[in-house]
N, C-alpha and C positions, 0 to 999 in steps of 0.2 A: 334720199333713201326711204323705204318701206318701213313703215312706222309697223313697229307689231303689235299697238291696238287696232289696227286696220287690217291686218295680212290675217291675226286671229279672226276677225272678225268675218274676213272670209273665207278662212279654212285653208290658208297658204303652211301653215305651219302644222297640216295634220301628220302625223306620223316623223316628227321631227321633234330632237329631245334637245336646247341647249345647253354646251357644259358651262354653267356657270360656278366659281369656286365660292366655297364656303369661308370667310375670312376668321382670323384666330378674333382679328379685333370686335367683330361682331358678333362671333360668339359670344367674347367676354360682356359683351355691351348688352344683348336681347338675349342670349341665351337663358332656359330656364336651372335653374341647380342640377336637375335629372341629365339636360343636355352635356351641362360643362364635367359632370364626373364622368357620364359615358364617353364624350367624344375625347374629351381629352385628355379621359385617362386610360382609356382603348390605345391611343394615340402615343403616348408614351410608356405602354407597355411595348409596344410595336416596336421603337423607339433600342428599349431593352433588346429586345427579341433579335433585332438587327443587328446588335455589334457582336451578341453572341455567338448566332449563326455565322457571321462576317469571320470571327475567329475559329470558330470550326469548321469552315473552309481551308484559311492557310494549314491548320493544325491537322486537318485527317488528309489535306493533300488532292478537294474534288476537282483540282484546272485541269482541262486538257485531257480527261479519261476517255479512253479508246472505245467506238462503239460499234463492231461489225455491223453495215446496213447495207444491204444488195449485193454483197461480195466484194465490199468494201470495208476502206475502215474511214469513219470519220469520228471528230471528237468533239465532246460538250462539258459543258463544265457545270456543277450543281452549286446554285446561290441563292439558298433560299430565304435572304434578305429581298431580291426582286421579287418574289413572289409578294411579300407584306407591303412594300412601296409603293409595287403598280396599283394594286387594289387603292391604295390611299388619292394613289394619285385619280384614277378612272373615276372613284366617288364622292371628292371630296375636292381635288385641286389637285394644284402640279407641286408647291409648297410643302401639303401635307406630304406628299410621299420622295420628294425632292431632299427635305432635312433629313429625316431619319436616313435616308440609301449613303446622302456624302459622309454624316456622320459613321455611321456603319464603314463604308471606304475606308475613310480616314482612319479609323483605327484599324484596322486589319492591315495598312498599309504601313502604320509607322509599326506595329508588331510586327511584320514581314522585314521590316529593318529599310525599309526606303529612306532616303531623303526627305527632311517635311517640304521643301519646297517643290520636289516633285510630288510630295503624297497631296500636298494639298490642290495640282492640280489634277492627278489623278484620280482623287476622288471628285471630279465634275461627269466622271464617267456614266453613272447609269441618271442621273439629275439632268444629262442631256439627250439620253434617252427619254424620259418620259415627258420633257419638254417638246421630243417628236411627238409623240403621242398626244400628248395636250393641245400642239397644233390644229393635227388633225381632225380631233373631235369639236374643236373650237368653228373650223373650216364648213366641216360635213357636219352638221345636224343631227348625226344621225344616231337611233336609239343605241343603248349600250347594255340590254338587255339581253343580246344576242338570241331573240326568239324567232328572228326573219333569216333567208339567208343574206339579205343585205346588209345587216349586221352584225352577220358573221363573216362576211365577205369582207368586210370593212375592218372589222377585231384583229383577223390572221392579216389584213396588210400593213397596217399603222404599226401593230407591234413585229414585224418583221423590218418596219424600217428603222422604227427606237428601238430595235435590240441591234442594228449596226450602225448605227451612233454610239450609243453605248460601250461597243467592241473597239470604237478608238485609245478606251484605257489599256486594253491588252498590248498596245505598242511600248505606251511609257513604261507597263509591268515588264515587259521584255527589257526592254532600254536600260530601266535601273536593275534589272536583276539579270544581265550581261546573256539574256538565253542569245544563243546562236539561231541561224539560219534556218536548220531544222528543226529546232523546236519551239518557231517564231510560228509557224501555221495551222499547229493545235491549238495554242495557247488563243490566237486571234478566231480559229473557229469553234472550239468549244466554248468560247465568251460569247460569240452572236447563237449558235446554232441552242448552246443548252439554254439562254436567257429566252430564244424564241419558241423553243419546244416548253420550255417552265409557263412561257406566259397562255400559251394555248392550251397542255389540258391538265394545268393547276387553277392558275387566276382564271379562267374562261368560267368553268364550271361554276368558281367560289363565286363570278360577278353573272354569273347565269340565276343563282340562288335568292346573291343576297342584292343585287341592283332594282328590283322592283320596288322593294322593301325601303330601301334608301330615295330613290327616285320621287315615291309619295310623300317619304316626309322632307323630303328638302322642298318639295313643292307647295307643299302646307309652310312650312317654316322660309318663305321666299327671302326674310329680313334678316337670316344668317348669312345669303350670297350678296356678293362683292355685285356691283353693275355692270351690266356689260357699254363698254363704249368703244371698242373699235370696232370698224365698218367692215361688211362682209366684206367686199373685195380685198383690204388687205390682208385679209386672216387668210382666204381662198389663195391669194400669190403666196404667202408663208411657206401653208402647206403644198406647194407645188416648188417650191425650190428646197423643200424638205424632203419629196420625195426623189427629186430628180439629183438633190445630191447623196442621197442615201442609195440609191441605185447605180450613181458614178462612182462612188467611195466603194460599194460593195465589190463591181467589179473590177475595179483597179485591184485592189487589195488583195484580191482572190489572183488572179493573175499576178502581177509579183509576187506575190510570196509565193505561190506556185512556181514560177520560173526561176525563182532564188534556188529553191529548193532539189531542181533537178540539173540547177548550173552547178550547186554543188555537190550533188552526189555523181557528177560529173565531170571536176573537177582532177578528178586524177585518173581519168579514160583518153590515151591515145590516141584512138581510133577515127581516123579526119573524117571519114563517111558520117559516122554516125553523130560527132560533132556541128560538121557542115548541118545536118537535116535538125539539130536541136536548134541551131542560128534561126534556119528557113522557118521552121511551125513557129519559133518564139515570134520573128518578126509578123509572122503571119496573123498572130494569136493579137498581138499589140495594135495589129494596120483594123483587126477587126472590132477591140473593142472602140478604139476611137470613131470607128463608123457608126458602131451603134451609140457612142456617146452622141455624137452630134445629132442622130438620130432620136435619140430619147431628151436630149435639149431642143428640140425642134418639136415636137410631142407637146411638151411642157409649157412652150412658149404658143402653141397653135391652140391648145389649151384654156391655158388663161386668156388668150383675147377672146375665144370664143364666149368663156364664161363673162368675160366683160361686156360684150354684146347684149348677150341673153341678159344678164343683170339690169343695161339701160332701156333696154326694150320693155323688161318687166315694170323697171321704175316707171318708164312713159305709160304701162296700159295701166298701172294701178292711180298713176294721179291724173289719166281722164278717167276712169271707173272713178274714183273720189269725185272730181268733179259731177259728173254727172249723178254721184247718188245726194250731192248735195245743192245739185242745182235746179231749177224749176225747168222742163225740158221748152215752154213757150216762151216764156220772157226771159231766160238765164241768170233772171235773180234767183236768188239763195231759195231753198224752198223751207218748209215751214221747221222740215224734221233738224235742217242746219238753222235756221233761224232761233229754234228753240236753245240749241248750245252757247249759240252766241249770246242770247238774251241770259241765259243763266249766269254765264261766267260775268258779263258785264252789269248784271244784277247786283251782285254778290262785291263785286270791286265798286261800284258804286256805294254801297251800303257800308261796306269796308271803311272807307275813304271818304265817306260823307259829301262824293260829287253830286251834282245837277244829274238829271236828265231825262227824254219826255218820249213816249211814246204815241208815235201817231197810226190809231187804225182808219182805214182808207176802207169806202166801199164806191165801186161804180152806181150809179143809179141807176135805176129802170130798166138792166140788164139783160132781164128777160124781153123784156119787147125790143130790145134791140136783138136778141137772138130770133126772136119770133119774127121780126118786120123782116130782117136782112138776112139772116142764116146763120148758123153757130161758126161758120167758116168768118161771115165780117164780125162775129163775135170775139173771134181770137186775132184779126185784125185788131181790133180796138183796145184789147190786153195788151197787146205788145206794144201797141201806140202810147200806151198810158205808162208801158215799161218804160219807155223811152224819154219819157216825160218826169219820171220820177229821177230818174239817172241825171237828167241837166239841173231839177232843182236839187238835191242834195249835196251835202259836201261830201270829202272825200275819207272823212272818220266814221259818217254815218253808215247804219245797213237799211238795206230795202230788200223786202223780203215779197214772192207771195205766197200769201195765207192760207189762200185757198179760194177756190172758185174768182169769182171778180171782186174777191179780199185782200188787202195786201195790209204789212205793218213795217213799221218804220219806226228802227231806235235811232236817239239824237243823245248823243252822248254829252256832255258839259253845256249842258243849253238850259233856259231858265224859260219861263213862260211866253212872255214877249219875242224869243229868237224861235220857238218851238213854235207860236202863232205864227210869226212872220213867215218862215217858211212853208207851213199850210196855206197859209193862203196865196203865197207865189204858186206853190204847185196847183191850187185849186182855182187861179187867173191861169196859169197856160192851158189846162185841160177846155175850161170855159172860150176860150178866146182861138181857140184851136178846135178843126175837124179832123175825121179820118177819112181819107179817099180808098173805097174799094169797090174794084171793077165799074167804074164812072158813076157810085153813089158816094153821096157827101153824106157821111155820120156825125151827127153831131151829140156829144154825153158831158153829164158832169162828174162830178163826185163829191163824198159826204167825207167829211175827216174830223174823227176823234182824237183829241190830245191828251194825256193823262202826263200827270208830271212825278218822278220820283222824288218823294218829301216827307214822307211818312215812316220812319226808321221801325217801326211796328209792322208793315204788310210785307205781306210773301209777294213773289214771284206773279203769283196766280192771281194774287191783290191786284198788280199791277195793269197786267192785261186786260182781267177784269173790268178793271176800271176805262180803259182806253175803250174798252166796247161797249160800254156802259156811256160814254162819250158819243161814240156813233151812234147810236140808238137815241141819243137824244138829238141827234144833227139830222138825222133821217124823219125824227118824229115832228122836227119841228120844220119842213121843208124842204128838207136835200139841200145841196150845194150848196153848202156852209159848215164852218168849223167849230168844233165845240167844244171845249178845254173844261177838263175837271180836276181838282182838286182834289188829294187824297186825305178823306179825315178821316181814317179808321177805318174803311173799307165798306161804309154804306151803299146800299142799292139805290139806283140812277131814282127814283121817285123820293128819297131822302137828300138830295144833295141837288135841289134847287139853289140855294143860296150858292153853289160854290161853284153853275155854271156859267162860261163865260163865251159870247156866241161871236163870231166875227161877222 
């Protein structure tokens, strides 16, 4: 998968917000005093606020109220418990607004006189709505500011599918509280339709307002969110069996209880004509949703491979894009800007750890006259000859890098003076003992190699290299084609550190 120090780095993630959740335990843990009494005592007023509302619900009687729209009547129900939840949920997690909605359920439900064994599963109702929702935004990236129309685009679908999830409690409230046939199809649409009208132009506006607001400081305060580690594709398949069954639920639902509802007011009508024709549309109505079910499971399913495509495709162009920003495009070693991450990190665990180990800088000799004699074209012959050369003496822990121009450096990881020699001077017998053939001239080069040994629990980074160069410089001054090993005493300049050169 795409790393998102990488994908930021190339601007894959522009215009993309992820929901990551704010944890209670990290609050409690990094949170500053100011944070822990606002959020979480915002949070359990909320909390309050929920069971309140929850009982002035069953108490003033808002399910199921009638609302002429087009010359019709349809019905919605006011709860403005989801109004407080969702919000919590959309900027904070699915937890925050998840406890306070069941708690809220749950009492309104055992005051309603339920059963607790049904209330307590009844109140999983709107906590499995906004786990739709949570999917979604977890899936899609996508800002929650709603300042684009793709994030409003996005806002009115997620929360039209978590508010019919949701609307699965209104079966069990029917169930335990014996409503009939008739008054089974308010109850289930004014639970989806009023939960989706509240969250569009109640919570829209309020998370239009105050989401920017929240957005930079959760961004600033990164070490309040939980981590994320599930992989895109599976959050991406989640929500696509989230929507495809919120949309097969929706229309089942809507259909039976539609055809319940006019079998029974039907019920005690003679009339075989008109009977007969209620049979034919019902079966009709049923032959057609399952067409378009299989059709919208087929959608779903054509879907997600696609996005599985496009996902490995992008994996494959981002880790040759990596490759190639980290590799020298003539020899395919490592180039200097990767060379240098590597050298830090094993800097640093060297020094850590009080291991060995030695650096060797490499220069071609007399490189320009061979670009001058033979052409820059057998010039980069001879680069990649020498690439090739470097790759059979090394082992397989070591890096070989180049430097730059006809520079190259070479870390030697757990190696002590003697094995860091040995190997320069293997590399420095094959180069010697070997030509390059191009276009039927024989090239013949050597090269100068500096050793610098890590041993100095005092010098940086900079010390080191330094030093290794400081090595060539003395391998070059004193003849070319031989090896020059320094010793680090404190990071003296190559004219102070005679006694500590050692020449192969």
């Amino acid at each position: 998968m795409l790393s998102k120090k990488l994908a930021a780095r190339l601007g894959l993630v522009k215009g993309e917000e992820p929901y990551l959740s704010m944890t209670f335990a990290r609050l409690r843990q990094y949170g500053t005093p100011t944070e822990k009494k606002a959020v979480l005592g915002g949070w359990l007023l909320s909390l309050v606020a929920s069971i309140a509302f929850g009982l002035l619900v069953v108490v003033e009687g808002w399910s199921g109220l009638p609302l002429p729209f087009g010359g019709i009547e349809v019905f919605i129900t006011i709860y403005p418990p989801l109004l407080i939840c969702l919000w919590w949920t959309l900027c904070f997690g699915w937890l925050w607004g998840a406890i306070p909605a069941y708690i809220a359920t749950l009492v309104l439900a055992l005051y309603s006189g339920m059963p607790l064994d049904w209330a307590l599963l009844f109140s999983f109702a709107d906590p499995l709505g906004f786990a739709a929702v949570s999917i979604g935004y977890r899936a899609i990236r996508i800002p929650r500011d709603l300042r684009s129309i793709q994030s409003l685009a996005f806002f009115v679908l997620i929360n039209f599918i978590g508010a019919i999830f949701s609307s699965a409690g209104a079966l069990i409230w029917c169930y335990t509280n014996q409503v009939d046939t008739l008054g089974l199809l308010p109850i289930w649409q004014g639970w989806w339709l009023g939960a989706f009208l509240q969250s569009m132009f109640i919570v829209g506006p309020i998370l239009f307002l105050t989401h920017p607001f929240m957005a930079r400081w959760q961004a600033e305060r990164s070490i309040l969110r939980a981590p994320e580690v599930e992989d895109l594709s599976r959050r991406v398949l989640r929500l696509v069996m989230v929507l495809v069954l919120g949309v097969l639920g929706y229309g089942f639902l809507t259909i039976k209880l539609g055809v319940e509802r006019v079998e029974t007011a039907l019920s005690g009508v003679s009339d075989s004509p008109l009977m007969n024709a209620t049979e034919v549309l019902t079966s009709t109505v049923w032959i057609f949703f399952w067409v378009v079910a299989l059709i919208v499971l087929s959608i779903g399913v054509f879907n997600y491979r696609i996005f599985t495509r496009w996902e490995s495709l992008v994996d494959a162009l981002m880790a040759e894009l990596t490759r190639l920003a980290q590799t020298d495009h003539l020899t395919g070693l490592p180039n200097r800007r990767s060379m240098a991450e590597v050298l830090e990190t094993q800097f640093h665990r060297f020094s850590r750890y009080g291991e060995s180990g030695a650096l060797l800088m490499v220069d071609l000799d007399y490189f320009k006259e061979i670009n001058d004699r033979y052409g820059h074209a057998a010039g980069d012959q001879v680069i990649k000859c020498f690439a090739d050369a470097v790759r059979s003496a090394i082992r397989l822990e070591d890096t070989a890098s180049r430097w730059g121009g006809e520079e190259f450096l070479i870390l030697l990881p757990r190696v002590n003076q003697e094995g860091a020699h040995a190997l320069a001077e293997r590399l420095r017998g094959l180069v010697q003992d070997d030509a390059v053939d191009y276009q039927g001239q024989t090239i013949h080069y050597t090269v100068s190699i500096g050793i610098a040994l890590h041993e100095d629990e005092g010098a940086t980074l900079d010390d080191w290299i330094s030093l290794a160069d400081d090595a060539l410089y003395t391998a070059k001054q004193q003849g070319r084609n031989q090896v020059v090993a320094l010793e680090n005493r404190g990071g003296n300049s190559a004219a102070d550190r005679e006694d500590s050169v050692s020449v192969g």
